[in-house]
TORDREN-265552 format. One record per residue (C-alpha): residue in three letters; chain; z, x, y. Coordinates in steps of 0.1 Angstrom, whole numbers, m for minus. Each point is the difference from the previous one (the first is absolute). Last residue first. Layout:
BEGIN
ATOM residu chaine     Z     X     Y
ATOM    Ala      A     Z     X     Y
...
//
This chain:
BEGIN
ATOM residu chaine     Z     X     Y
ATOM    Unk      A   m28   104   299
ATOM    Unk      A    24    29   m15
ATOM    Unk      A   m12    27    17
ATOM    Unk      A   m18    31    m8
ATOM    Unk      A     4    38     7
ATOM    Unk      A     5    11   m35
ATOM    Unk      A    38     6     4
ATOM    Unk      A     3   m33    16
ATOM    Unk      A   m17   m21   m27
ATOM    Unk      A    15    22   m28
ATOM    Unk      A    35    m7    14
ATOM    Unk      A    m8   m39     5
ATOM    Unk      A   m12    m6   m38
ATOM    Unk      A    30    10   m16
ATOM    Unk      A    19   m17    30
ATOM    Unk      A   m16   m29   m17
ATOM    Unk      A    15     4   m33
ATOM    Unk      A    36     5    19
ATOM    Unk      A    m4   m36    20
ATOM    Unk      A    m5   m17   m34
ATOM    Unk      A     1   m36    12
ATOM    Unk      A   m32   m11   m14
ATOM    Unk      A   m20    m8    28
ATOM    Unk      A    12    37    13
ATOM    Unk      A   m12    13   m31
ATOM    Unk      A   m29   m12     2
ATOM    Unk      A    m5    12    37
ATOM    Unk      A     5    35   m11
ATOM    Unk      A   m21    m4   m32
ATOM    Unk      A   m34   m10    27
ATOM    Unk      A    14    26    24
ATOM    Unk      A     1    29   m28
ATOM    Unk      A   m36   m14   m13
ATOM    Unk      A   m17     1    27
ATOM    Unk      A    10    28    23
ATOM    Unk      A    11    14   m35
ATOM    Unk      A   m43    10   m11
ATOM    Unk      A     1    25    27
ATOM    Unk      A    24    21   m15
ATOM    Unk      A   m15     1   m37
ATOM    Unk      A    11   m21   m29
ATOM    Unk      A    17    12   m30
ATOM    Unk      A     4   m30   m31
ATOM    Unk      A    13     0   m33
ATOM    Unk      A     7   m24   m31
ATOM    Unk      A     8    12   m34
ATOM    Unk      A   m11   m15   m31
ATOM    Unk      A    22     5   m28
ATOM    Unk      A    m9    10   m38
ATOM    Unk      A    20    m7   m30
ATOM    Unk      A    m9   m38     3
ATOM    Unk      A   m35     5     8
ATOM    Unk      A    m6    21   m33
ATOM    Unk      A     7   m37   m18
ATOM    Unk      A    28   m22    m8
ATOM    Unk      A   m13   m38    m4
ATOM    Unk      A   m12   m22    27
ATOM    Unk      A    26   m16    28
ATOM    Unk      A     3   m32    21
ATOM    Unk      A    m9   m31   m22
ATOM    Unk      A     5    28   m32
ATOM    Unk      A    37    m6     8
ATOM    Unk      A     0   m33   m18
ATOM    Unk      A    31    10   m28
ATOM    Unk      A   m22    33   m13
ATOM    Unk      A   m20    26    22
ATOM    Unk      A   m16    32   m24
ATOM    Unk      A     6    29   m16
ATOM    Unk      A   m28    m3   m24
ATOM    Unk      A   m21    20    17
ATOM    Unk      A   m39    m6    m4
ATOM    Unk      A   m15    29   m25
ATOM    Unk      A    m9   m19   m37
ATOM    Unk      A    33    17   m15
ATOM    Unk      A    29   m18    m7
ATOM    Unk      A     8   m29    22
ATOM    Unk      A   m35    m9    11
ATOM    Unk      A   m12     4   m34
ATOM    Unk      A    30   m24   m10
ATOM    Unk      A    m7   m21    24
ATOM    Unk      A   m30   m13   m14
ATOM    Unk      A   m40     5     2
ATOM    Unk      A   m29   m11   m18
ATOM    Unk      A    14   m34     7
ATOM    Unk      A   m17     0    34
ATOM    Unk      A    15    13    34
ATOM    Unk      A    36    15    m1
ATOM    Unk      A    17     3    31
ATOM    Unk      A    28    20    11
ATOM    Unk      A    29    m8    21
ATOM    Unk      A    m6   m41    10
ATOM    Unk      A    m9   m16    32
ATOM    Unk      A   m36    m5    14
ATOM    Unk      A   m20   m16   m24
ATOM    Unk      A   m35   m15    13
ATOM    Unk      A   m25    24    m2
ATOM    Unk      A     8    11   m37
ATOM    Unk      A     5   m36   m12
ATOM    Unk      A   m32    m7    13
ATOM    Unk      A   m13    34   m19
ATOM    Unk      A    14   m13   m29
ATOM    Unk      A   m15   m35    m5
ATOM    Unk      A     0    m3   m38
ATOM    Unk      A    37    10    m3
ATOM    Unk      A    28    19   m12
ATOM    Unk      A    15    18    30
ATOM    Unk      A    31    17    m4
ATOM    Unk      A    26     8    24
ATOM    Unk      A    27    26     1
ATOM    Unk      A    32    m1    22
ATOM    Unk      A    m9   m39     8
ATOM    Unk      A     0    m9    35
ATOM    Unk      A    11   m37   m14
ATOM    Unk      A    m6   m18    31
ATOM    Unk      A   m40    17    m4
ATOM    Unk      A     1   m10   m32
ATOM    Unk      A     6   m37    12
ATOM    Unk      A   m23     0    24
ATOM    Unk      A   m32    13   m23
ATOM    Unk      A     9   m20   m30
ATOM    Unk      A    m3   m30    24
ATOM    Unk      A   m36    16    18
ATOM    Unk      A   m12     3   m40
ATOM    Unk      A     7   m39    m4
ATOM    Unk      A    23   m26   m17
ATOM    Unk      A    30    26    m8
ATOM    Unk      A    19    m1   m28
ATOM    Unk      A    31    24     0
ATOM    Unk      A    15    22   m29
ATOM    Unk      A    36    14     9
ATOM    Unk      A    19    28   m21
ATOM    Unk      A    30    10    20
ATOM    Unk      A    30   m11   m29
ATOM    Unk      A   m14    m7   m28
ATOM    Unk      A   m32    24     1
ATOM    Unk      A    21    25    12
ATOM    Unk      A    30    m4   m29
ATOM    Unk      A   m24     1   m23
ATOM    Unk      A   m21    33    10
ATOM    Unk      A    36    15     6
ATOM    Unk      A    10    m6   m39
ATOM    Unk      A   m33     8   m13
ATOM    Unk      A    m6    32    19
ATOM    Unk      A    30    12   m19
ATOM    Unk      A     0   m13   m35
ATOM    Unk      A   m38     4    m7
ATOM    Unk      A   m26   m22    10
ATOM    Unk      A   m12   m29   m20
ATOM    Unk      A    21   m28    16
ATOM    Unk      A   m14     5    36
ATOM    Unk      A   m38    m4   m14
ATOM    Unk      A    16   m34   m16
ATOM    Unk      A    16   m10    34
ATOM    Unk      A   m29     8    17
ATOM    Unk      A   m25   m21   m16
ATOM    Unk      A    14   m31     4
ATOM    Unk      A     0     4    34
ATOM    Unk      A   m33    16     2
ATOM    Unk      A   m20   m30   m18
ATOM    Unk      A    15   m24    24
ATOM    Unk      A    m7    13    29
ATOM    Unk      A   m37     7   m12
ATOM    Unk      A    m9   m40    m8
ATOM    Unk      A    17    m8    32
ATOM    Unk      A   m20    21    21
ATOM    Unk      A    m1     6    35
ATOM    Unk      A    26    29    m6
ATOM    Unk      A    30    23    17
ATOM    Unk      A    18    23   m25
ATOM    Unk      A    30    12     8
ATOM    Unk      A    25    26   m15
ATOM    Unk      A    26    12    14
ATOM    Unk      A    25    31   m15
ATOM    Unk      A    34    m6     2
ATOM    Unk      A     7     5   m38
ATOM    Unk      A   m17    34     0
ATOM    Unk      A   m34    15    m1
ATOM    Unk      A   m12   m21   m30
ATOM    Unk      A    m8   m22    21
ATOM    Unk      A   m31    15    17
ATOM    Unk      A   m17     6   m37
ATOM    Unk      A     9   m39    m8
ATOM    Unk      A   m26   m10    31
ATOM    Unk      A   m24    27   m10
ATOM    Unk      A    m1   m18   m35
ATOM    Unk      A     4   m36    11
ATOM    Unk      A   m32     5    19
ATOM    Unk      A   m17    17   m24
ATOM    Unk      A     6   m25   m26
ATOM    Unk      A   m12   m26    25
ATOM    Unk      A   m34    14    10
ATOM    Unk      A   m10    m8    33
ATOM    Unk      A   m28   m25     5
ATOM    Unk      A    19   m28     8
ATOM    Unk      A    21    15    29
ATOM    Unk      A    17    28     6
ATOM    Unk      A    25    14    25
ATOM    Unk      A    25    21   m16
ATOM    Unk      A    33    10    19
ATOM    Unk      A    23    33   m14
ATOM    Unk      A    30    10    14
ATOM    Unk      A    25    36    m2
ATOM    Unk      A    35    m8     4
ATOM    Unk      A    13     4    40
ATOM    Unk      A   m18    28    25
ATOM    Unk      A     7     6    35
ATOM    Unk      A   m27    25     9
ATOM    Unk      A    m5    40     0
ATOM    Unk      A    31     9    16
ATOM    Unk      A     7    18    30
ATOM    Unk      A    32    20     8
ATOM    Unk      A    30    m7    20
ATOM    Unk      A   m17   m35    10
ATOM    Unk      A     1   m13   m37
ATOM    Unk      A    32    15   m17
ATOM    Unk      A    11   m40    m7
ATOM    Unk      A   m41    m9    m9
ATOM    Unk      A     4    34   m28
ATOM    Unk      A    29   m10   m12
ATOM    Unk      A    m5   m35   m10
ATOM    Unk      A   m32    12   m15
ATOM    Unk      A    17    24   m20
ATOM    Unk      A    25   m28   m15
ATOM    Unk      A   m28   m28    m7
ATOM    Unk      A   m15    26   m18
ATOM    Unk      A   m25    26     8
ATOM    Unk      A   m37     8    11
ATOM    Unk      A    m9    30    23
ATOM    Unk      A     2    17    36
ATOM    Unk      A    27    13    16
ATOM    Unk      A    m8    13    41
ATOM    Unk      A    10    28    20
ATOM    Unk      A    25    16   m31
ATOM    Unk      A    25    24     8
ATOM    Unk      A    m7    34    m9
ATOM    Unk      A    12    10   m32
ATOM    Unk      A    28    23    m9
ATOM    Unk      A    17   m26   m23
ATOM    Unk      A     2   m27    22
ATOM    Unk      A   m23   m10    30
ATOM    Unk      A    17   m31    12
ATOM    Unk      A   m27   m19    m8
ATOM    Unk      A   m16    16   m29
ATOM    Unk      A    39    m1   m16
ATOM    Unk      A     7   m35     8
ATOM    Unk      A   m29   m17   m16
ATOM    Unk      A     6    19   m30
ATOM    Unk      A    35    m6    m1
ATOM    Unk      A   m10   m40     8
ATOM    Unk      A   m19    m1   m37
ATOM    Unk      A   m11    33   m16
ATOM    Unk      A     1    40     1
ATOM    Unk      A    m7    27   m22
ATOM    Unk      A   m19    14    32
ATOM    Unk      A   m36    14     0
ATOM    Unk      A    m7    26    30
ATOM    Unk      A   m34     5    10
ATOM    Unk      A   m17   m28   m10
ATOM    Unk      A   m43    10    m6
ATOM    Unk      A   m16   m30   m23
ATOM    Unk      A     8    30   m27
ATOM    Unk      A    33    m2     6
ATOM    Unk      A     9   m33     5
ATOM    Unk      A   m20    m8   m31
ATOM    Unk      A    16    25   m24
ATOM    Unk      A    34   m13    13
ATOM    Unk      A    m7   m33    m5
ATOM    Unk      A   m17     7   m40
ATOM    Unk      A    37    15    m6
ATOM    Unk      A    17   m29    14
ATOM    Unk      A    30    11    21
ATOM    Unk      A    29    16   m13
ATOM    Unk      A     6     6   m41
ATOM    Unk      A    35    m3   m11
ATOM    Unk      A     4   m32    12
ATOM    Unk      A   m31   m12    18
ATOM    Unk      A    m8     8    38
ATOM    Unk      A   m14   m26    25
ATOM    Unk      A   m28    19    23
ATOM    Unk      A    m3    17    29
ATOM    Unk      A   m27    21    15
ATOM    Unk      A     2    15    35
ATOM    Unk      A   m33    11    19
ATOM    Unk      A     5    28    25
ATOM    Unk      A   m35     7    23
ATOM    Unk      A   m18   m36     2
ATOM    Unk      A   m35     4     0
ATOM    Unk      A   m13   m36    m8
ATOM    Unk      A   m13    11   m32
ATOM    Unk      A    32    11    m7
ATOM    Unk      A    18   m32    13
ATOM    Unk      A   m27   m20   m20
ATOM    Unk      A     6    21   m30
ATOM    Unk      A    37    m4    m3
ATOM    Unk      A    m1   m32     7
ATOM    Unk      A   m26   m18   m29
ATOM    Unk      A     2    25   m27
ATOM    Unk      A    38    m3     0
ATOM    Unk      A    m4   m35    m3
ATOM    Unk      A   m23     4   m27
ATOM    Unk      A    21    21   m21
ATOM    Unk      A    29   m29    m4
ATOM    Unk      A    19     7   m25
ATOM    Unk      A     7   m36   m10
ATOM    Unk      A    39   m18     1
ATOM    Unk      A    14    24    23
ATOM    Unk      A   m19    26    14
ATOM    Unk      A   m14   m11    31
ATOM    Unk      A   m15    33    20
ATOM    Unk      A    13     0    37
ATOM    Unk      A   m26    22    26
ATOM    Unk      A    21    16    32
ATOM    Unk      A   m26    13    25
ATOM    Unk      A     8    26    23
ATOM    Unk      A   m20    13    25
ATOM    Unk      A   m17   m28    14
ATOM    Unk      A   m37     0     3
ATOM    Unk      A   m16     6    36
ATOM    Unk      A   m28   m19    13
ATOM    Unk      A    m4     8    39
ATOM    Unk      A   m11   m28    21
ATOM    Unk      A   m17    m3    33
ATOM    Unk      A     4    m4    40
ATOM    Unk      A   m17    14    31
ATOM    Unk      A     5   m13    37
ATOM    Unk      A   m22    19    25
ATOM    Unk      A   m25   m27     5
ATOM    Unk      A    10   m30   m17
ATOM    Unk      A     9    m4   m39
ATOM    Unk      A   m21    36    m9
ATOM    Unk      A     3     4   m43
ATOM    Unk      A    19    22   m23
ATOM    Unk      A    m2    m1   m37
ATOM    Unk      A    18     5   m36
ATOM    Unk      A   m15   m22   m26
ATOM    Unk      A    13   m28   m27
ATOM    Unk      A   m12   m28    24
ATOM    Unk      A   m21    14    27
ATOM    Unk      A   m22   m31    11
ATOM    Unk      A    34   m16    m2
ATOM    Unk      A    21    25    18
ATOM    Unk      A   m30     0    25
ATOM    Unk      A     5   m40     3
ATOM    Unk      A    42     4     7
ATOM    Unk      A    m8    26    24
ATOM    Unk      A   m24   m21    20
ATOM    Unk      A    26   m31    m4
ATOM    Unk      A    27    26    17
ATOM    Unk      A   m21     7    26
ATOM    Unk      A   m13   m33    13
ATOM    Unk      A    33   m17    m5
ATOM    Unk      A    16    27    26
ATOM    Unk      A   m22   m13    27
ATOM    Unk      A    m1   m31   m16
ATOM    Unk      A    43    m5     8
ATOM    Unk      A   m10    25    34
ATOM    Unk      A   m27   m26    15
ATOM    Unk      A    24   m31    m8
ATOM    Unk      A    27    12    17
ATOM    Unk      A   m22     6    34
ATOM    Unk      A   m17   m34    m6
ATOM    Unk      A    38   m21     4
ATOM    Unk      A     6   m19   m30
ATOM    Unk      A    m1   m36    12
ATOM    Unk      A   m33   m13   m16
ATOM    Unk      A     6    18   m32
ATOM    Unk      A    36    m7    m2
ATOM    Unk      A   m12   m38     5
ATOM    Unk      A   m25     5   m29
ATOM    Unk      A    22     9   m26
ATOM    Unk      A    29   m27    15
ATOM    Unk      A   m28   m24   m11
ATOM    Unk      A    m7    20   m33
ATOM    Unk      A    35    m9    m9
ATOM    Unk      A    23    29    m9
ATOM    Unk      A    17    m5   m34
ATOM    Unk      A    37    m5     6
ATOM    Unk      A     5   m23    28
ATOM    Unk      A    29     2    17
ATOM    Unk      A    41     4     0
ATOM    Unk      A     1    36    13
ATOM    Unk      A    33    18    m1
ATOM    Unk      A   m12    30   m17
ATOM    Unk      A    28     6   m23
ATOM    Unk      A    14   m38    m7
ATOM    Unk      A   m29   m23    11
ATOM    Unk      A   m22    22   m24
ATOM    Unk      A    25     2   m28
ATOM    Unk      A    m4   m37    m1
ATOM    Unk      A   m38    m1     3
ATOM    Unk      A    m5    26   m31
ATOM    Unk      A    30   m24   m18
ATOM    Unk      A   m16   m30     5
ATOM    Unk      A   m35    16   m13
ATOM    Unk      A    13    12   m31
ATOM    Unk      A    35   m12    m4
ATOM    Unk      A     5    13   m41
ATOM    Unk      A   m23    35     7
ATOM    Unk      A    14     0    35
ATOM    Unk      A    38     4   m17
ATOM    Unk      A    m9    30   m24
ATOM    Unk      A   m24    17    30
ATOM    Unk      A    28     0    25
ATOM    Unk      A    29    13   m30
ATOM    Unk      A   m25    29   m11
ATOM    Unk      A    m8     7    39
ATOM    Unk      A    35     2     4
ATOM    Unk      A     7    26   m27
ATOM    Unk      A   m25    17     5
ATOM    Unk      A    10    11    37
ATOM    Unk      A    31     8   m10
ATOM    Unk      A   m11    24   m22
ATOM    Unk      A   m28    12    18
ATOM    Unk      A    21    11    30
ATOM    Unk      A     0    40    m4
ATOM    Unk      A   m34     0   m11
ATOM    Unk      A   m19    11    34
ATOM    Unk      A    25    33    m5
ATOM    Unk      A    32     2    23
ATOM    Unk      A    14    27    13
ATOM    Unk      A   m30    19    13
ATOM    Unk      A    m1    34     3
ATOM    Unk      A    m4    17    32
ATOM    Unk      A    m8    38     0
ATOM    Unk      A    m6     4   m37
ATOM    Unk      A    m6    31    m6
ATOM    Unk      A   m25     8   m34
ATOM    Unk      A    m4    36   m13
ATOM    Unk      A   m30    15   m10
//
């Protein structure tokens, strides 16, 4: 089969990113010193308007009042439709489905995994099998087709032998000697005789996360991830050594690595911090040297006077991986809402999380678990809208987006609407 283009575009929808970056970077740099001023300033200077900036509910309800009844029917005329297929996604999270929105007006979503999934392997410091574990599976289990492996090579020896036995038994189909920003690059751009990558996946350095949230938009990534974090909530019944202990095993993951541990008790505050210096000084050469340098530098122990107090500033924190220690757990349970992965009771730790227990341990670090969970089949898989609707059902629905458009100022939309109207023997009323 041969491919003609006819027309061909000169222009991609990339061609002004560049210089569109560059002045949103400068525009967000000066509002994040002005703040409000600067939002208000920028307002009189590109959209000429000199008001108020949050809508008062007394203007609310004049627009109410004033809107003429005509607008108003089509705004919950389309409101109506798109809330019902918002609940039926709902009811049919994680399923492919069609349902009836008005009478002759079908929509539903097809689940469809992407085809290529790029997984990055750390290598550096650790050989880290579990993270090969964690992405490779999910995307497989997920049902991705091509599934590209990479993972830091050593002198002499290429990537991590116990890496490469994981990748390829969790199911990678190709497995690159690769590491850092050239691994980044070459799922990407699709480099030695792969297909380019739809999404990367997987854990990395300050380096290969910088990459991956710069090449964000020409492909997917799992989440913007920093240096992996740890919070503990416990109170007096939680065991200080085994605080201090999980706390020390989070640190040793590298110098930047946070570690916080929010408390109502002095007596147990006080028992971990002296604890965790002498855990810290007991571990071998490497994991010492980054396990001090964390607890230094990010380690943070906060008293709290009550469970709601530990509650709100966790929930600030978003921590990457949360542990509750506890005589209230289940309260805890109900009442947490940001973090990556929790850990209920002290039979558990992040370690088992981490390694082996089942939960992913790719996971939302720097406060992005108050908008996103962890990497899981969902991310691999996309859920695509569709709709067909009979003749009959675009007397109603063709006028209604017709005149929406119009309200809009989109006279070509509504033309959309106009040629079916005519063609199927209906007007626009």
């Amino acid at each position: 089969m041969t491919i003609k283009y006819l027309k061909k575009a000169s222009k991609t929808a990339s061609t002004d990113d560049t210089k569109t970056k560059d002045i949103v970077q400068n525009l967000l740099k000066e509002l994040e010193k002005s703040k409000e001023e600067g939002c208000k300033e920028l307002t009189k200077k590109f959209d000429k308007y000199d008001g108020e900036i949050i809508v008062s509910k007394e203007k609310i309800e004049e627009i109410n009042k004033n809107l003429d009844q005509k607008t108003k029917n089509d705004i919950k005329f389309s409101y109506d439709r798109v809330r019902k297929f918002a609940e039926a996604q709902l009811a049919n999270y994680g399923k492919d489905f069609e349902v009836e929105l008005s009478n002759g007006l079908y929509a539903g979503q097809k689940l469809v995994p992407v085809n290529t999934a790029g997984c990055y392997i750390p290598g550096g410091r650790y050989a880290h099998i579990a993270s090969a574990v964690m992405s490779v599976t999910t995307a497989k289990v997920a049902g991705v087709k091509n599934i590209i492996a990479c993972s830091p090579p050593k002198e002499g020896i290429g990537a991590h032998p116990s890496i490469i036995y994981t990748a390829n038994l969790c199911g990678a189909d190709v497995i690159l000697n690769l590491g850092g920003v050239p691994a980044i690059a070459a799922m990407t751009y699709g480099m030695f005789g792969n297909a380019p990558a739809d999404i990367l996946v997987g854990p990395g350095n300050q380096f290969v996360a910088e990459a991956k949230r710069i090449l964000f938009g020409k492909v997917g990534i799992d989440l913007f991830a920093g240096p992996t974090e740890i919070g503990i909530i416990a109170d007096e019944t939680a065991d200080p050594e085994i605080v201090a202990v999980d706390l020390v095993g989070q640190a040793e993951h590298g110098y930047n690595s946070p570690c916080w541990l929010y408390t109502t008790s002095q007596k147990l505050a006080d028992e971990v911090m002296k604890r965790v210096p002498e855990l810290i000084e007991k571990l071998p050469e490497v994991p010492r040297l980054s396990a001090e340098a964390a607890w230094r530098d990010y380690g943070e122990v906060i008293l709290c006077d009550t469970d709601e107090e530990m509650v709100k500033v966790s929930d600030d924190y978003a921590p990457e991986h949360l542990e509750i220690q506890t005589k209230n757990l289940e309260w805890f349970h109900k009442r947490l809402k940001n973090y990556g992965s929790l850990f209920i009771g002290e039979e558990t730790t992040v370690a088992y999380g981490d390694k082996c227990s089942g939960t992913n341990h790719i996971l939302p670090t720097k406060g992005a678990g108050k908008y996103t969970g962890g990497l899981f089949v969902g991310k691999f898989i996309k859920t695509l809208s569709f709709q067909r609707m009979t003749k009959e059902s675009t007397k109603e629905v063709g006028s209604a987006a017709a005149r929406i458009s119009r309200y809009e100022g989109m006279e070509a939309h509504a033309r959309t609407g106009d040629v079916r109207l005519r063609k199927y023997g209906y007007s626009n009323e």
